[in-house]
Backbone as numpy.savetxt, mean C-alpha at the origin, in Angstrom:
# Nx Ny Nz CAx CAy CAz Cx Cy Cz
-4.20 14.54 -26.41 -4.59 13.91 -25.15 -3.37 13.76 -24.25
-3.33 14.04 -22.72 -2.63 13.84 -21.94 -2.36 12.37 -21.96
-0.84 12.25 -21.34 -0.78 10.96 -20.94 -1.38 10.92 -19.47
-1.59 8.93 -19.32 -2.04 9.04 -17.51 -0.55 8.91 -16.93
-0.50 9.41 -16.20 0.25 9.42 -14.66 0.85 7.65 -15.10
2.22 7.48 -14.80 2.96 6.21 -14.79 2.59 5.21 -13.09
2.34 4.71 -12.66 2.25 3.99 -11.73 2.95 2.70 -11.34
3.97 2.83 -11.18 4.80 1.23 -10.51 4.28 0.89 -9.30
4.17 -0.38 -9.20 4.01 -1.41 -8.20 5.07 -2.71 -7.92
5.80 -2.46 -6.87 6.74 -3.37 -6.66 5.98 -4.25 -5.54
5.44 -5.42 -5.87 5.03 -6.51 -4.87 4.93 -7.63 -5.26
3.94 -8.82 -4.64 3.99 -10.10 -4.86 2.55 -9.98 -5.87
2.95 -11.15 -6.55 1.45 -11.87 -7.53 0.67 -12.60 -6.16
-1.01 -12.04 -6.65 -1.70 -12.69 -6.04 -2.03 -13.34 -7.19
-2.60 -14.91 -6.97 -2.99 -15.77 -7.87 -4.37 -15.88 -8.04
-5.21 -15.25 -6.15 -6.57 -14.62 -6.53 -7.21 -13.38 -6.91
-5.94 -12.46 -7.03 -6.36 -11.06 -7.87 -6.55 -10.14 -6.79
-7.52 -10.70 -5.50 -7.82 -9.70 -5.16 -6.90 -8.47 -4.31
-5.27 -9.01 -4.34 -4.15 -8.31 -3.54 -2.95 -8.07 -3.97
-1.71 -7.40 -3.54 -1.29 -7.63 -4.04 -0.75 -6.90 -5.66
0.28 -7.35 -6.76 0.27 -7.05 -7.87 -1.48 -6.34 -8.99
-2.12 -7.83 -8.58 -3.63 -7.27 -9.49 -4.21 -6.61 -8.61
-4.46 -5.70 -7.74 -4.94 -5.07 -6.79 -4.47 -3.68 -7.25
-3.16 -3.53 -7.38 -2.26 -2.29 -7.53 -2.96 -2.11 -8.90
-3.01 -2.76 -9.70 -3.03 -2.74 -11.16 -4.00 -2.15 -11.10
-5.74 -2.96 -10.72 -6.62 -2.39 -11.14 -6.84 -0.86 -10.46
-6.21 -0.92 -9.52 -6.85 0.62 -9.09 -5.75 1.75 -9.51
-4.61 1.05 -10.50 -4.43 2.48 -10.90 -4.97 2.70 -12.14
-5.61 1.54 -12.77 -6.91 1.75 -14.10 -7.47 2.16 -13.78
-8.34 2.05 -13.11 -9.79 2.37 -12.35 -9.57 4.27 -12.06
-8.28 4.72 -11.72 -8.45 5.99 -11.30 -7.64 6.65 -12.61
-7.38 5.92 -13.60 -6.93 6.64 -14.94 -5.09 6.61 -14.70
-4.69 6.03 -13.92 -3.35 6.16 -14.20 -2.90 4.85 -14.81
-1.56 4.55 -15.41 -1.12 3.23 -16.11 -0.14 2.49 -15.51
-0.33 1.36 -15.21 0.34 0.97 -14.13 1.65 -0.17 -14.69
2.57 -0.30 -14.22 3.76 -0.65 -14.67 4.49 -1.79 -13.27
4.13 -3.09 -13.34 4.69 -4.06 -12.24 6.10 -4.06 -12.23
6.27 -4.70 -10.97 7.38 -5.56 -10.63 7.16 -6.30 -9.89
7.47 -7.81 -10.02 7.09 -8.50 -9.44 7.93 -9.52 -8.21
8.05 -9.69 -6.96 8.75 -9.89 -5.87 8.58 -11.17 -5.49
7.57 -12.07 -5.91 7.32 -13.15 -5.25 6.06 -13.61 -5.96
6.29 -15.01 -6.38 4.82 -15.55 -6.67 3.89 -15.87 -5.27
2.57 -15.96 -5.86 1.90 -16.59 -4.38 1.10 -17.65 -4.95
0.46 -18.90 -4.23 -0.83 -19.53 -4.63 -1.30 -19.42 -3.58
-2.29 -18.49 -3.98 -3.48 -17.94 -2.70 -5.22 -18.35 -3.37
-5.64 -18.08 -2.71 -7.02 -18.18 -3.15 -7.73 -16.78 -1.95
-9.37 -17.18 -1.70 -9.89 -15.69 -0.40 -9.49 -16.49 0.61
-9.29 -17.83 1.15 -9.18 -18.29 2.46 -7.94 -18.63 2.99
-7.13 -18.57 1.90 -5.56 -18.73 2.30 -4.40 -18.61 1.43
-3.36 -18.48 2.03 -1.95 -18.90 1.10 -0.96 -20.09 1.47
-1.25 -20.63 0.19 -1.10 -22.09 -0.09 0.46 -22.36 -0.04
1.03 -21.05 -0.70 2.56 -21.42 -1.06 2.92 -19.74 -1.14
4.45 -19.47 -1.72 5.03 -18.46 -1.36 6.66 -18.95 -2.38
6.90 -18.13 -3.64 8.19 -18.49 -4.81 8.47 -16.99 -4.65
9.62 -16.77 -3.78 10.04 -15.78 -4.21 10.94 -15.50 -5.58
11.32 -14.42 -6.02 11.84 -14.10 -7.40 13.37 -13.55 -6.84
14.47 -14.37 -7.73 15.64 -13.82 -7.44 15.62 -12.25 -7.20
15.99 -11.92 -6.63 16.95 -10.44 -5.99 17.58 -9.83 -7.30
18.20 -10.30 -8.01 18.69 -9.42 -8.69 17.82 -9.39 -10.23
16.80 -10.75 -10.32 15.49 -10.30 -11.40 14.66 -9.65 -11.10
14.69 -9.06 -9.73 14.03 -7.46 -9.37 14.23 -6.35 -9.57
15.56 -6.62 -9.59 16.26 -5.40 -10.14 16.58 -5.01 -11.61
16.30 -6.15 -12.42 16.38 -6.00 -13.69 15.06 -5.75 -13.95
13.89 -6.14 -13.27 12.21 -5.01 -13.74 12.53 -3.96 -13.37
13.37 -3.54 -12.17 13.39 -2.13 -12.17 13.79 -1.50 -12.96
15.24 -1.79 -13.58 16.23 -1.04 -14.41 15.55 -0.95 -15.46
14.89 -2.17 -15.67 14.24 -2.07 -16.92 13.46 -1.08 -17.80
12.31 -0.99 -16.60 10.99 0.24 -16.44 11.76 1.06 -16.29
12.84 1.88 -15.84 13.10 3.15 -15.34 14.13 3.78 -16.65
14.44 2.78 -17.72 15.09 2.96 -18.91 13.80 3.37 -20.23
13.14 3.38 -19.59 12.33 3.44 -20.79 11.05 4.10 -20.54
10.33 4.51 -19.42 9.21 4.67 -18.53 9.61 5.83 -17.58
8.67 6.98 -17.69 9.25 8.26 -16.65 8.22 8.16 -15.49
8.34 7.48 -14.69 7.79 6.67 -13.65 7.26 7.87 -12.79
5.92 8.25 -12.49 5.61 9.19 -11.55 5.46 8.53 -10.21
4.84 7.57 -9.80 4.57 6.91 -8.43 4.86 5.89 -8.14
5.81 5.43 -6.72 6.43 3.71 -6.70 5.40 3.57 -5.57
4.79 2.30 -5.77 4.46 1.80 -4.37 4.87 0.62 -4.64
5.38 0.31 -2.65 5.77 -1.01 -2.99 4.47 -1.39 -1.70
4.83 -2.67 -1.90 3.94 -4.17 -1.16 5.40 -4.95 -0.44
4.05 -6.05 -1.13 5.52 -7.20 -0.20 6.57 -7.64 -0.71
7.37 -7.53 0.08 9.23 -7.69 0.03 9.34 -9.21 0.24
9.27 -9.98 1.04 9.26 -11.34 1.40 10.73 -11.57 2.06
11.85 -11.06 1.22 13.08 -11.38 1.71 13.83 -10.34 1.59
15.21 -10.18 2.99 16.26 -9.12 2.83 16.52 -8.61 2.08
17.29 -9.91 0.80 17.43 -9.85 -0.42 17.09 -9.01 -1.21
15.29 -9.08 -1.40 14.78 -8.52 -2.28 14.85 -6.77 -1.76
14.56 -6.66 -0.60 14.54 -5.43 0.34 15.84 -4.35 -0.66
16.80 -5.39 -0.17 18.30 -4.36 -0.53 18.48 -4.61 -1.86
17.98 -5.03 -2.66 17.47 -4.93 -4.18 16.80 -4.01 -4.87
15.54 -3.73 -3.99 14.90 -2.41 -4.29 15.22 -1.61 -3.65
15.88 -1.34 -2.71 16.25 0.14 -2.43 17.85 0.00 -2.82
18.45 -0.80 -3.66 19.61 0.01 -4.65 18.87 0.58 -5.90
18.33 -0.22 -6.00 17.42 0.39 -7.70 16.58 1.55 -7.57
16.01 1.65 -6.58 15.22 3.23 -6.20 16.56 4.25 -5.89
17.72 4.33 -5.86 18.64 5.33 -5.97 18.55 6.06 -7.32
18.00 5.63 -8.30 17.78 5.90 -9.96 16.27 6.79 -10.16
15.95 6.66 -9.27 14.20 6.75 -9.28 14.59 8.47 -9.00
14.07 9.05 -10.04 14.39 10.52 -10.16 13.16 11.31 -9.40
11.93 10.54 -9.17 10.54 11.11 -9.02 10.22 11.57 -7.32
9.19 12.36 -7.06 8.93 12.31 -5.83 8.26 11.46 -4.51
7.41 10.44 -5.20 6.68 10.20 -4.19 6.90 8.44 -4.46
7.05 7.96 -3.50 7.13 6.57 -2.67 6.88 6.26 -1.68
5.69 4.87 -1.90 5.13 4.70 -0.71 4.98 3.41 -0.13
5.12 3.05 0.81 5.92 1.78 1.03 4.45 0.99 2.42
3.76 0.40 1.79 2.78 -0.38 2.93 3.89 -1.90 3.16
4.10 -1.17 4.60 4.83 -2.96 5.32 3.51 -4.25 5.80
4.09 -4.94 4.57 3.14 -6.25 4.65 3.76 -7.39 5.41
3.51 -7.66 6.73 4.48 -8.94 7.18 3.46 -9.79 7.39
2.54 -10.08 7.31 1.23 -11.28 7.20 -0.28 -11.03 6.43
0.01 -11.88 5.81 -1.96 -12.21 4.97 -2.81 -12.68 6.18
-3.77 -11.65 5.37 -5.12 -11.64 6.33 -5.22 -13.70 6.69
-4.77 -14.34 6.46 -5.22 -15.85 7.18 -3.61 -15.80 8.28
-3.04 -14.92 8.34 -1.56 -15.40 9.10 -0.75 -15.80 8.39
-0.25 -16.06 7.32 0.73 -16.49 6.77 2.06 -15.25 6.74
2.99 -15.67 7.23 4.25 -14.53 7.23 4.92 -14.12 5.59
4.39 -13.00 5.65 5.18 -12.17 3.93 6.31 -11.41 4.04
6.45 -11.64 5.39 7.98 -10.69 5.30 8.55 -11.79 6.02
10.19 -11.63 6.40 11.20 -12.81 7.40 11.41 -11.64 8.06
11.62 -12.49 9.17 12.50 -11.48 10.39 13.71 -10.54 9.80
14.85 -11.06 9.55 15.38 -9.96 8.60 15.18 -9.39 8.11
14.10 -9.53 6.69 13.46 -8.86 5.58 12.94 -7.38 6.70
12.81 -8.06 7.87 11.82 -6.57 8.41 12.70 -5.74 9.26
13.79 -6.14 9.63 14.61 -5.21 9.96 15.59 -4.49 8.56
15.61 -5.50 8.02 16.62 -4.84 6.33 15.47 -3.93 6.20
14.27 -3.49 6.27 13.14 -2.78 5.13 13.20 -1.66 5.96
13.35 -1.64 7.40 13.70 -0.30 7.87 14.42 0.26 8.00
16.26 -0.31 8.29 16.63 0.46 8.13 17.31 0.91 6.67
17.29 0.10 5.61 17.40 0.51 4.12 16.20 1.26 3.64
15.00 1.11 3.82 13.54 1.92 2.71 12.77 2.54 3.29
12.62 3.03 4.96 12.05 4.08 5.59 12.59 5.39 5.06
14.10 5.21 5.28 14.03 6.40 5.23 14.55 7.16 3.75
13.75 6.16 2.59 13.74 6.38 1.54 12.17 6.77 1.09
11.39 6.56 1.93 10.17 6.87 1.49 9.46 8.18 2.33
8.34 8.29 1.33 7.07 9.16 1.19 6.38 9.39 2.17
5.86 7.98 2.16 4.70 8.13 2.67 4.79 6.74 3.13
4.73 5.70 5.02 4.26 4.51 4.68 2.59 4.62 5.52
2.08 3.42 5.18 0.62 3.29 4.99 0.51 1.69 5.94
1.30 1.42 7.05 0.98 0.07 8.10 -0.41 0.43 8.61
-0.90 -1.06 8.49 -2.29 -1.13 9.60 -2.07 -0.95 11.30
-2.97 -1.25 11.74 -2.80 -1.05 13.43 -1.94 -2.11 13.66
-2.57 -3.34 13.10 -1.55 -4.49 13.75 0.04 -4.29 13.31
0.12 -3.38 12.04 1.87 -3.38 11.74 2.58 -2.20 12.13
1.47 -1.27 13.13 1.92 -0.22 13.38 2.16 -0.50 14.97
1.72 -1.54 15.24 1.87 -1.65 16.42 3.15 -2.52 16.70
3.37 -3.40 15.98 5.11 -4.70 16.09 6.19 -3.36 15.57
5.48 -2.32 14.89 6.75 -1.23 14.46 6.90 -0.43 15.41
6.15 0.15 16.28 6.10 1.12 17.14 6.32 0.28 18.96
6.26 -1.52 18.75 5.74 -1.35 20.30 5.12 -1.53 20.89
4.02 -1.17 20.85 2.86 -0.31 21.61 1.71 -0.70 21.40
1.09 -1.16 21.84 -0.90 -1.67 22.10 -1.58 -0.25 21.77
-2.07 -0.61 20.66 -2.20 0.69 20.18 -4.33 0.52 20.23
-4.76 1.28 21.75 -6.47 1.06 21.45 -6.58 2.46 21.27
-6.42 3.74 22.04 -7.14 4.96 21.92 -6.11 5.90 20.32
-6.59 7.12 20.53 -6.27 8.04 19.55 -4.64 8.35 20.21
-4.81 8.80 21.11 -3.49 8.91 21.75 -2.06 7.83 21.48
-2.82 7.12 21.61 -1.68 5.74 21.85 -1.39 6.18 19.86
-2.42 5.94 18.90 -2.12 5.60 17.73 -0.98 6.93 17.09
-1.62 8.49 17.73 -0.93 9.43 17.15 1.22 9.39 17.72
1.30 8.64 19.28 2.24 8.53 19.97 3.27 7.68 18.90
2.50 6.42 18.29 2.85 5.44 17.42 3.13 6.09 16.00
2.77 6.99 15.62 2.84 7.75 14.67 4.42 8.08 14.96
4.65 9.16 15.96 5.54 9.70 16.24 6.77 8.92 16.17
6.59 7.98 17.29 7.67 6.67 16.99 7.87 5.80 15.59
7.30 5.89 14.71 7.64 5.28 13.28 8.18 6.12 12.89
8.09 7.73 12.91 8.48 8.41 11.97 9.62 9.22 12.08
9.94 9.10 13.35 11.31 8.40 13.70 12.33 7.43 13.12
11.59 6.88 12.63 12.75 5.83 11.71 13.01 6.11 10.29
12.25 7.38 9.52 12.80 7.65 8.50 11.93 8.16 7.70
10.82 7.88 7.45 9.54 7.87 6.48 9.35 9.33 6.82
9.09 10.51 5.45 8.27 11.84 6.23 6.97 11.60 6.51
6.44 10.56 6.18 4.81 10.88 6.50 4.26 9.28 6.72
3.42 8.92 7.78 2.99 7.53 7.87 1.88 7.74 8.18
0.77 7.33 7.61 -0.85 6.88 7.57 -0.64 5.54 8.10
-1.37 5.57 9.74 -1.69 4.37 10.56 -3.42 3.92 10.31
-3.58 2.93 9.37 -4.98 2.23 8.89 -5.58 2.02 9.91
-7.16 2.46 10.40 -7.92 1.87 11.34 -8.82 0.86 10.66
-9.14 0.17 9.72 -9.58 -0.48 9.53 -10.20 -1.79 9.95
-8.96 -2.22 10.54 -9.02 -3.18 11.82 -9.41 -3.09 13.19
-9.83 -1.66 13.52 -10.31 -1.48 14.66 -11.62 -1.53 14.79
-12.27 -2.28 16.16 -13.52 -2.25 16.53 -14.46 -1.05 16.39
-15.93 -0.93 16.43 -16.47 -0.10 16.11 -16.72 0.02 14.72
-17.94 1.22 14.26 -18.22 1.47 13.12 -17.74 2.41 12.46
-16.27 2.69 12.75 -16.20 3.96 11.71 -14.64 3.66 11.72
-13.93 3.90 10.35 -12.71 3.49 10.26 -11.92 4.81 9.71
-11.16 5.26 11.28 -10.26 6.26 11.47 -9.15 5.72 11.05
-8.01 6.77 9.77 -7.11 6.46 9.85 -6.26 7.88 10.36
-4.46 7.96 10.77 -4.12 8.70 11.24 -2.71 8.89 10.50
-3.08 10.74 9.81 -1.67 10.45 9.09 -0.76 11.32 10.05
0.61 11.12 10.03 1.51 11.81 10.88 2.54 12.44 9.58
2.85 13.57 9.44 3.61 14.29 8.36 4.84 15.18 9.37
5.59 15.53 8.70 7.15 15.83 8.85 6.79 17.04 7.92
6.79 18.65 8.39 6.69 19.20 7.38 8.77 20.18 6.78
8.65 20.65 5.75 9.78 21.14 5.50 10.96 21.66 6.30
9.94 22.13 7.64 11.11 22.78 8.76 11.21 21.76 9.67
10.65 20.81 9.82 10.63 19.48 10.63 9.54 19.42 11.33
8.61 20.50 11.53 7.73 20.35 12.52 6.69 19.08 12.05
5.84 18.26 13.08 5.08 17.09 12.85 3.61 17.73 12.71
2.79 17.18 11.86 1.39 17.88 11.52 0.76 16.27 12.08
-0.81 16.37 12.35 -1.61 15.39 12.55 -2.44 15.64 11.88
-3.23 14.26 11.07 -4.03 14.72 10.41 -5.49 13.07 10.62
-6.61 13.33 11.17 -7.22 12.20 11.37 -8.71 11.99 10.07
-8.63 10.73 9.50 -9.47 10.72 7.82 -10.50 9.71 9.05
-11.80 9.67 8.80 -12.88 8.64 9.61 -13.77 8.91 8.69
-14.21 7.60 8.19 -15.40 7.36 7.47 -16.14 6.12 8.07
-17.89 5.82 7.72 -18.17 4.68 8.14 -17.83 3.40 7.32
-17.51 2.54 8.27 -16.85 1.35 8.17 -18.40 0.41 7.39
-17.74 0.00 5.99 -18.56 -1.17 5.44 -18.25 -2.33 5.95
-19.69 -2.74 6.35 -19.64 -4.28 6.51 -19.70 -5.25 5.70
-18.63 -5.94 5.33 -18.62 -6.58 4.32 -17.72 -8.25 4.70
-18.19 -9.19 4.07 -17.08 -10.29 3.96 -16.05 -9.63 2.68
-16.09 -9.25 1.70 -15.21 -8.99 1.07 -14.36 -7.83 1.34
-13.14 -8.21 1.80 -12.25 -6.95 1.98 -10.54 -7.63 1.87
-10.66 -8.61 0.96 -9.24 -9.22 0.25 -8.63 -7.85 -0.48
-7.92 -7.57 -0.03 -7.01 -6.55 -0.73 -7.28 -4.90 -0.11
-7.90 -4.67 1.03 -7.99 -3.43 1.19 -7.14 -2.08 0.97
-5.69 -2.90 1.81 -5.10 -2.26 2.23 -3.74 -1.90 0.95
-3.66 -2.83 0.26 -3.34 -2.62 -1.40 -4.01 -1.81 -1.79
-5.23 -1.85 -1.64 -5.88 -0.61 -2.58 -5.95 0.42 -2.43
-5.96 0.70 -1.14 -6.37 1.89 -0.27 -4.80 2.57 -0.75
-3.43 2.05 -0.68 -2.44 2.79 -0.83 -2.02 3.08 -2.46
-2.74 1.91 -3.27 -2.42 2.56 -4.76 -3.60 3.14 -4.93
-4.55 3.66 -4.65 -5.44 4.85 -4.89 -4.47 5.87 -4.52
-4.20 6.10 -3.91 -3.37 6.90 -3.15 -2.05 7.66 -2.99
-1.91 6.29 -4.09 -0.23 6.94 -4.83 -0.69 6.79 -6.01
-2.15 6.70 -7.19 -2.33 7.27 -8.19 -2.91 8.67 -7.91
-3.74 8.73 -6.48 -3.97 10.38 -6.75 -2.59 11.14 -6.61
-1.52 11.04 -5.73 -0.25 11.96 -5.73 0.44 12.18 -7.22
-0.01 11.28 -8.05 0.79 10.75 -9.38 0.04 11.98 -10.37
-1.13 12.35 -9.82 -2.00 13.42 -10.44 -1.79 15.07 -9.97
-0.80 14.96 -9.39 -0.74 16.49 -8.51 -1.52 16.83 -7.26
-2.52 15.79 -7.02 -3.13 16.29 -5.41 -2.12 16.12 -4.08
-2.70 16.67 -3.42 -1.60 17.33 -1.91 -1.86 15.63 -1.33
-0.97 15.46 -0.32 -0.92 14.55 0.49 -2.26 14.03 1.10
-3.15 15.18 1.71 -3.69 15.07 2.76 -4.96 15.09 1.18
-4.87 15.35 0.51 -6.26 15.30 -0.46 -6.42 14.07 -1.20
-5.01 13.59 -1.37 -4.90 12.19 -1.91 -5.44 10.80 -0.87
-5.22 11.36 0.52 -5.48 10.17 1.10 -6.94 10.11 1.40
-7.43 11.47 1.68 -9.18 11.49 1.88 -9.68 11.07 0.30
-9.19 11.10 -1.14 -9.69 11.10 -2.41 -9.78 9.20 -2.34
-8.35 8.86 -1.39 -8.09 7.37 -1.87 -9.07 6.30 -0.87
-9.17 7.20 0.85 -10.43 6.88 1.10 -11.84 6.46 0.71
-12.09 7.72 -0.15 -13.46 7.43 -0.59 -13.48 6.43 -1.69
-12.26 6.42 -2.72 -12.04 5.36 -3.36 -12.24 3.75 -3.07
-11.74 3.53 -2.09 -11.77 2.60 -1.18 -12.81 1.89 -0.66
-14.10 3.24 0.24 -15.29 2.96 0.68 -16.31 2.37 -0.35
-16.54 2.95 -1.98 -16.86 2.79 -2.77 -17.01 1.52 -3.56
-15.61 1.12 -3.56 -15.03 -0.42 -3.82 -15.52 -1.29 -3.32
-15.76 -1.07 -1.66 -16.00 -2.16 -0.66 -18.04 -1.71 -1.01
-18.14 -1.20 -1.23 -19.72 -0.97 -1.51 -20.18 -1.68 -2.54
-19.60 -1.60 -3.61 -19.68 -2.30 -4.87 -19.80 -3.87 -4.74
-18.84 -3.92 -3.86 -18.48 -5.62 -4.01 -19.16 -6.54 -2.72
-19.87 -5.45 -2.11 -20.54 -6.19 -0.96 -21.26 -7.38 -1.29
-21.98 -7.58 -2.04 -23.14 -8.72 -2.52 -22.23 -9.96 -3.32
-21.10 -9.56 -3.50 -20.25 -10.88 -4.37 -20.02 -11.84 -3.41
-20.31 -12.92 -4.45 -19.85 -13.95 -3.41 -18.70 -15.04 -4.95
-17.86 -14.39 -4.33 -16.67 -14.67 -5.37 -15.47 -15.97 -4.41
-15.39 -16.79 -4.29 -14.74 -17.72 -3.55 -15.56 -18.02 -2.20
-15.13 -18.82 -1.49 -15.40 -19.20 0.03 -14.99 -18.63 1.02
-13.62 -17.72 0.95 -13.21 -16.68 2.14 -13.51 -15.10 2.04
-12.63 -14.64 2.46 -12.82 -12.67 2.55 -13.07 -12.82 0.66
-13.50 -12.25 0.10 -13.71 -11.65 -1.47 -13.04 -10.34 -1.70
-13.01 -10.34 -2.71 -12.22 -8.66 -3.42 -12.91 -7.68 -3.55
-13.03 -6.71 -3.66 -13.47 -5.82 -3.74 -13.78 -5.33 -5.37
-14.90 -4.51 -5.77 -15.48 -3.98 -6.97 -14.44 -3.16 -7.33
-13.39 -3.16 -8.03 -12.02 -2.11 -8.25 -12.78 -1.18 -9.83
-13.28 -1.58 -10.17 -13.83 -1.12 -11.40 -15.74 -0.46 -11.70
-15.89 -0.33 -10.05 -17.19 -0.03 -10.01 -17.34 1.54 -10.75
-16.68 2.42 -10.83 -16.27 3.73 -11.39 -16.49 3.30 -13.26
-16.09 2.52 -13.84 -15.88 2.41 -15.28 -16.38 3.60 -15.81
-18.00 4.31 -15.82 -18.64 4.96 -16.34 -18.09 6.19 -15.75
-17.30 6.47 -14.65 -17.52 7.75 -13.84 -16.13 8.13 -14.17
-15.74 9.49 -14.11 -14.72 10.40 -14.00 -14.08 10.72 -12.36
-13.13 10.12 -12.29 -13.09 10.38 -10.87 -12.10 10.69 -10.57
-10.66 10.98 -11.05 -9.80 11.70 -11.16 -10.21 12.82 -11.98
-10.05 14.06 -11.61 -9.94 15.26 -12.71 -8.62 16.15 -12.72
């Protein structure tokens, strides 16, 4: 029997599962890969808020890294939330070791209730130290827009915003429509190919209506860096991690799991083969 695909996740503990560390986790079970934490920050969250915020010394980040990377042939990093400079220039000394190809970095600077997950520093340290160390990043509209600038409503404006992030280092950035009005949730990837030229690439599926959507955007990017962890192309991983995604939020529509946004069905697949 093959082994699965290694999967690291460098982010914060959610204490309600649905984001976050257990978010990463289950969906790289769920798609057959094995997933391997690090952990950046405690949280006490629940679906309607975050209560509190313990970050983890800087350099006991770096000892999960060293750790896992001594012993573990790590195919896929995604990180989450950073919270502090600190931790920022922590993980990107320890990713100098990281022998593998693909890293993917979703900039988290607020939970869906507003609470700030990154510091003002933390978000200038994360660009110019771990852009232009990564893969692939994966910001929503609202983080593509404080990164780029720019009021981002039409296709134009979002692909322009593309351009301007990827500028700062990243070869490839998937801008999340999720958050945008309307029924169908376009996302927009912008790629850097080998000779430099920029490719566009636009993923639109219909948008579930759901109260539960605690953790989307966690999930949506470790689907996503477990399909790359499997050998699929960029552009197949993110339409594969899409549908992953839509599926989830289908599953979990009818839960009524806490009083705020709910999590999503990460394990609705159990019976199904869905990596091959």
């Amino acid at each position: 029997m093959n082994n699965p695909p290694v999967c690291m996740t460098i982010a914060g503990s959610d204490s309600g599962a649905g984001a976050g560390i257990q978010a990463d986790l289950k969906t790289f079970a769920s798609l057959g890969g094995y997933g391997v934490s690090v952990i950046t920050a405690l949280t006490a969250q629940n679906t309607s808020q975050v209560a509190g915020i313990f970050p983890v010394a800087a350099d006991f980040v770096s000892l999960q890294m060293e750790t896992l990377f001594e012993d573990f042939q790590v195919d896929v990093i995604k990180i989450g939330m950073l919270y502090q400079a600190e931790i920022v220039t922590a993980v990107q000394h320890s990713l100098k070791s990281f022998p593998g190809k693909w890293i993917l970095l979703d900039p988290i600077f607020y939970s869906s209730s507003g609470m700030p997950l990154l510091s003002d520093d933390a978000w200038q340290t994360m660009i110019e130290k771990l852009f232009p160390m990564v893969t692939l990043l994966t910001p929503n509209l609202a983080e593509a827009s404080l990164l780029a600038e720019a009021k981002l409503v039409s296709r134009k404006d979002i692909e322009q915003a593309g351009k301007t992030i990827i500028e700062m280092g990243p070869q490839a950035v998937l801008i999340k429509g999720g958050h945008a009005t309307g029924n169908q949730c376009s996302d927009c990837l912008m790629a850097r190919t080998k000779n430099g030229e920029l490719t566009i690439n636009w993923f639109s599926q219909e948008k579930i209506t759901t109260n539960n959507t605690h953790g989307t955007g966690c999930t949506l990017s470790a689907a996503i860096a477990t399909y790359l962890a499997t050998g699929h192309s960029l552009v197949d991983a993110i339409q594969q991690g899409k549908n992953y995604l839509t599926q989830a939020l289908l599953a979990g529509k009818g839960w009524k799991i806490g009083r705020g946004n709910g999590p999503l069905s990460h394990f609705f697949n159990r019976d199904q083969q869905i990596i091959s």
